[in-house]
C-alpha positions as CSV (number, residue, x, y, z in Angstrom):
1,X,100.1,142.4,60.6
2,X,96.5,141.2,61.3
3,X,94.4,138.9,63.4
4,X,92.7,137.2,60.6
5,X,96.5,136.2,59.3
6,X,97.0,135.3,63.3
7,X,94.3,133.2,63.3
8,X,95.0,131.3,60.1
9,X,97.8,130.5,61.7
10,X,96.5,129.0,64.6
11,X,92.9,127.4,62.8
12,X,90.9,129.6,65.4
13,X,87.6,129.7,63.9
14,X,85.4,130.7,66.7
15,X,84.1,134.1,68.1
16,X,86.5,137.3,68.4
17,X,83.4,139.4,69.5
18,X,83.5,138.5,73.8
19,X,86.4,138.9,76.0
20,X,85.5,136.3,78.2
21,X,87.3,133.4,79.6
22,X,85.8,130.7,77.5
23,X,87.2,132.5,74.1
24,X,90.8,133.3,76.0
25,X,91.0,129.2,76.2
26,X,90.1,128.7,73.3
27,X,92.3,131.4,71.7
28,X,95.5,129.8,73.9
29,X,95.0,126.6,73.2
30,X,95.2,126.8,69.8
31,X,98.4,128.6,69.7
32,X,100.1,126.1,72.0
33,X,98.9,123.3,69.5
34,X,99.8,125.4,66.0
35,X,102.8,127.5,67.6
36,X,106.0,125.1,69.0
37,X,108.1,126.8,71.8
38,X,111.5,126.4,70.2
39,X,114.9,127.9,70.2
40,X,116.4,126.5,66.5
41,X,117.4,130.1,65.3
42,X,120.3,130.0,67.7
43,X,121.5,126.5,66.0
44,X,121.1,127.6,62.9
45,X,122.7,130.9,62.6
46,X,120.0,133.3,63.2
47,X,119.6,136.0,65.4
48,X,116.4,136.5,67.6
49,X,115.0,139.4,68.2
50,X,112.2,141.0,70.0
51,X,111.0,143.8,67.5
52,X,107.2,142.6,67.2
53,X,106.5,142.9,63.6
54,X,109.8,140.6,63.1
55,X,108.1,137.9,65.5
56,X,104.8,138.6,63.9
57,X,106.8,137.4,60.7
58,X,108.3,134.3,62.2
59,X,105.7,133.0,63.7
60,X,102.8,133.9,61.1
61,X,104.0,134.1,58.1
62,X,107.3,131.7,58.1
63,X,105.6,128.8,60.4
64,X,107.7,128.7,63.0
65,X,107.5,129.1,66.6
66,X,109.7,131.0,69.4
67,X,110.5,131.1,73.0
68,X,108.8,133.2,75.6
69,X,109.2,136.3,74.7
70,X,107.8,135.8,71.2
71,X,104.9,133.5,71.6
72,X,103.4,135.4,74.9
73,X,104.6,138.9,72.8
74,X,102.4,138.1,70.1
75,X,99.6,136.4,72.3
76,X,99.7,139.8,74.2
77,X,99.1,141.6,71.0
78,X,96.3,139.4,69.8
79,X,94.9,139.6,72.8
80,X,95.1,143.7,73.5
81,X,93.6,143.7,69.9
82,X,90.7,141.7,70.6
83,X,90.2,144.4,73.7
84,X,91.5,142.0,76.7
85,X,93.2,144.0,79.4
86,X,96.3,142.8,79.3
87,X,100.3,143.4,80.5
88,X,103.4,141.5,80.7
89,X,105.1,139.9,83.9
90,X,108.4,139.2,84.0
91,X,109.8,135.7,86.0
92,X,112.7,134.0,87.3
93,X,112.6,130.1,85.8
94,X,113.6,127.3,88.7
95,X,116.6,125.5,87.9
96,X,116.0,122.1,89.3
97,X,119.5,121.2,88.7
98,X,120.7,123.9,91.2
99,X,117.9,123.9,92.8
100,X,117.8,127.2,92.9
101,X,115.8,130.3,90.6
102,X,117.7,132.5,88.5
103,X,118.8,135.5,89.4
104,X,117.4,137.0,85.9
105,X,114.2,137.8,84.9
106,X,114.3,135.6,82.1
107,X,110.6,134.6,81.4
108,X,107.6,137.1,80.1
109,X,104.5,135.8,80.9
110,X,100.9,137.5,80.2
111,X,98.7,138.8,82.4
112,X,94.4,139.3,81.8
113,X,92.4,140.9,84.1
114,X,88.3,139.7,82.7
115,X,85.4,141.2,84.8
116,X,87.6,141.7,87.9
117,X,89.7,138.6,87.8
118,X,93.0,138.0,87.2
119,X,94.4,135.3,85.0
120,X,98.2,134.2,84.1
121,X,98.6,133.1,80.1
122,X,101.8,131.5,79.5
123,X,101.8,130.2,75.9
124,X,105.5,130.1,76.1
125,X,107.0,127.2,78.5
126,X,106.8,124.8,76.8
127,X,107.1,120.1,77.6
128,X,105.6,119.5,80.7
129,X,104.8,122.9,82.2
130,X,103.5,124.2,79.5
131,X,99.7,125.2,81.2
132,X,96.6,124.2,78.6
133,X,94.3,126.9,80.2
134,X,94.4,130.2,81.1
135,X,95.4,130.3,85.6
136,X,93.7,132.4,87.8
137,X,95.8,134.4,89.5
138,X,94.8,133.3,93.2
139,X,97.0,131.5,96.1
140,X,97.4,127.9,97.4
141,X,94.6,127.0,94.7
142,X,94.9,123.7,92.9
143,X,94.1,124.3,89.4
144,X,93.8,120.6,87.1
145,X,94.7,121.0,84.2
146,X,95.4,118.4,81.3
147,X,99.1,118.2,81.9
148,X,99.1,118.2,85.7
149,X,98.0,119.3,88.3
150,X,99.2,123.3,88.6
151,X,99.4,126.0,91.7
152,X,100.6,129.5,92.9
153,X,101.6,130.6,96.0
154,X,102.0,134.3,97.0
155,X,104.5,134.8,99.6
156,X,105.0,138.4,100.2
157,X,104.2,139.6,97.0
158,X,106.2,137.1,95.1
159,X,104.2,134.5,93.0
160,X,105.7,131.1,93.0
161,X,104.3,128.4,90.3
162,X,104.5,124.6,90.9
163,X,103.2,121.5,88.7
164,X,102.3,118.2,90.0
165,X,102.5,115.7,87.3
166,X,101.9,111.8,87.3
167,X,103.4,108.7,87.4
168,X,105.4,107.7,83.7
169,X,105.5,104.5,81.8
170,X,108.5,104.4,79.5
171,X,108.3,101.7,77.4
172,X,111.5,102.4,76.6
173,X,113.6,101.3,79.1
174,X,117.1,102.3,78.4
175,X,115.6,106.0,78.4
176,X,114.4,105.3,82.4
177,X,117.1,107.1,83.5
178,X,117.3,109.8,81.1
179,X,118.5,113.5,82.7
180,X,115.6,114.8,80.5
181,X,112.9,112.8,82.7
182,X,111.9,114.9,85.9
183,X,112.2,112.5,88.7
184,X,109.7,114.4,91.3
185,X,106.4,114.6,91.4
186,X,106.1,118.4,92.3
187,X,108.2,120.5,90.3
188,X,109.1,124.4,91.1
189,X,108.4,126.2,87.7
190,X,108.8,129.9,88.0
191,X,108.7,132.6,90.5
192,X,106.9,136.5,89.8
193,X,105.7,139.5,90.8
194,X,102.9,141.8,89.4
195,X,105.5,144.9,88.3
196,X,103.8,145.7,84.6
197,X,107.0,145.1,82.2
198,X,108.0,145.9,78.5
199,X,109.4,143.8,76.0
200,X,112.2,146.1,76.3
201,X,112.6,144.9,79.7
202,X,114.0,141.5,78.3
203,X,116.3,143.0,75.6
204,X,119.5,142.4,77.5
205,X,117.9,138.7,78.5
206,X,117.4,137.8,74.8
207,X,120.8,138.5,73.9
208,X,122.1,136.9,76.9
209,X,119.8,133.6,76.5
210,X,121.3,133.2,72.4
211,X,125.0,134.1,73.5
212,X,126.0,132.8,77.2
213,X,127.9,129.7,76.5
214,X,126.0,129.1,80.4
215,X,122.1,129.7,78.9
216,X,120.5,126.9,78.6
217,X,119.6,127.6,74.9
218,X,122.8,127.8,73.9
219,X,123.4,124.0,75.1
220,X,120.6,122.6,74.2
221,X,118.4,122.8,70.4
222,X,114.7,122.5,71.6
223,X,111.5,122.2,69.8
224,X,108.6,121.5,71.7
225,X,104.7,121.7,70.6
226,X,101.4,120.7,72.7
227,X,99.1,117.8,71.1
228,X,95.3,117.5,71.8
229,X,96.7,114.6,74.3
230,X,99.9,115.8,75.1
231,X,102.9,117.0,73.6
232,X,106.0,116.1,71.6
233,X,109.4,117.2,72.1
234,X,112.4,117.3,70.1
235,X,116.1,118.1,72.1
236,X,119.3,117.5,70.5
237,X,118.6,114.2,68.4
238,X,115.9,112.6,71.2
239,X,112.3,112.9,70.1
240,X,110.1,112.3,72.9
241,X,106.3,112.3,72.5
242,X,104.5,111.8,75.7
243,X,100.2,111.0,75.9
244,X,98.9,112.3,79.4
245,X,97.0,109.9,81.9
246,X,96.9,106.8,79.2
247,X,96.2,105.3,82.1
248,X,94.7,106.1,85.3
249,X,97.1,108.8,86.8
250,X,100.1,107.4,84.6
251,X,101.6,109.6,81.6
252,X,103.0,107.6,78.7
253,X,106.6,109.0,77.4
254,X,108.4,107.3,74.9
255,X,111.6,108.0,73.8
256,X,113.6,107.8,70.2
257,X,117.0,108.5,69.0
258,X,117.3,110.3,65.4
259,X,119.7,110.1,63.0
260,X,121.4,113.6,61.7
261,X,119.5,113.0,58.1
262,X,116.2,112.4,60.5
263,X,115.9,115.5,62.0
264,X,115.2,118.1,59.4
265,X,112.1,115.4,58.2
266,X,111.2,114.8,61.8
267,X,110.8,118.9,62.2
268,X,108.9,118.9,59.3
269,X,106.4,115.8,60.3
270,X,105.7,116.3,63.8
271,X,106.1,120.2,64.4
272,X,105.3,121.5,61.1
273,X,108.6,123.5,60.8
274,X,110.7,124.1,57.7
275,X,113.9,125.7,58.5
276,X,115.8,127.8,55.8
277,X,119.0,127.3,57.9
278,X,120.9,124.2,58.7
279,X,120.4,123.2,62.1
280,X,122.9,121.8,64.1
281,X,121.5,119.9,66.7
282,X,123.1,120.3,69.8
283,X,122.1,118.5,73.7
284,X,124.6,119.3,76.6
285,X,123.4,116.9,79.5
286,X,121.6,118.5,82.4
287,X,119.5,121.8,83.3
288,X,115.8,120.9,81.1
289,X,113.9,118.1,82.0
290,X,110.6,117.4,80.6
């Protein structure tokens, strides 16, 4: 494992030499355009695990991407190896569905403290609320961002993240009504605290997430990966690629159904993943909206 092969990866080309904020963004950002958050192992017979060398493998050297606990695993390591002060955070993901956050601390999240300051790095969300820049860790602060408009809010010691997004045009309009749209404007995304965690911390969580017949990722075959405008998403058979603000304060989503013999090329085309597995796409309506 090295950074140079990390960075290949990614097409980072810039400076490793300052940890400062403006090399962090530029570091993130380019693994949340080269890296998709996905879950396809599951629907193809593999098993994830959380044994960093393995994701190191995945994700560098096989092309493919991960969920949370392997994309902000390895982002932590690159990032500890290019002498950030960094440590993991653990958090429970909102359910908009229930309307209600989970009562497991699902979600490993990266923090980086640079000359004093605290920032949340989250390369692992993915759609929507997948941030494009590193968030300062400060209260009731509106923080624009490309996708949205994000903000915490410490109550108590616990760290609540919300998006606000824009207005949608969808050309497409026998997808209006899709239960993958979000239909608010502000959207609960997570809640945390600052307990330092492990990655052994989430060892029950990833076997739980890849087994549950109630975990989301057991219902639902996701591949998601940020654009320089926006982001595309495959779930189940629906490809959706949205552009943010094509017009003033409106995001453009549109929406396409695939054909089984459309999805292994579609992987391959728009997320720049080759699986060695046959996937079987799977999208139980309800609980992920993008």
């Amino acid at each position: 494992m090295n950074l140079e092969e990390y960075f290949a990866r990614t097409g980072y080309k810039g400076s490793t030499e300052k940890q400062d904020l403006e090399t962090l963004t530029d570091i993130f950002q380019h693994h949340i355009r080269a890296v998709p958050f996905e879950n396809l192992s599951i629907h193809c017979g593999e098993k994830i695990t959380l044994e960093l060398e393995h994701v190191y493998n995945k994700i560098v050297r096989r092309k493919r991407g991960g969920w949370c606990m392997e994309n902000n695993q390895l982002l932590g390591w690159v990032l500890k190896g290019l002498g950030y002060r960094t440590s993991f955070l653990g958090a429970h993901v909102f359910n908009p569905h229930q309307n209600a956050f989970a009562t497991l601390v699902t979600h490993l999240v990266v923090k980086v403290v640079i000359d004093g300051k605290a920032y949340i790095v989250d390369g692992g969300f993915g759609v929507s609320y997948q941030m494009w820049q590193p968030m300062e860790l400060v209260s009731g602060k509106d923080q624009p961002q490309g996708p949205g408009v994000f903000r915490f809010t410490e109550i108590n010691g616990v760290w609540y993240l919300e998006k606000m997004r824009r207005k949608q045009y969808i050309p497409n309009q026998s997808f209006s009504h899709s239960d993958l749209l979000e239909k608010k404007e502000c959207r609960k995304v997570y809640m945390f605290d600052l307990e330092p965690r492990t990655v052994e911390d989430f060892s029950f969580q990833c076997t739980y997430l890849q087994t549950s017949p109630d975990s989301l990722f057991t219902k639902k075959s996701i591949c998601t990966l940020q654009t320089t405008d926006g982001f595309r998403a495959l779930i189940g058979w629906t490809l959706t690629e949205t552009m943010y603000n094509y017009k003033e304060n409106m995001d453009l989503v549109e929406f396409v159904t695939l054909e089984d013999e459309e999805v292994e090329k579609t992987l391959k085309e728009k997320f720049n993943i080759t699986l060695e597995r046959k996937l079987v796409p799977i999208n139980v309506k309800g609980s992920y909206t993008i």
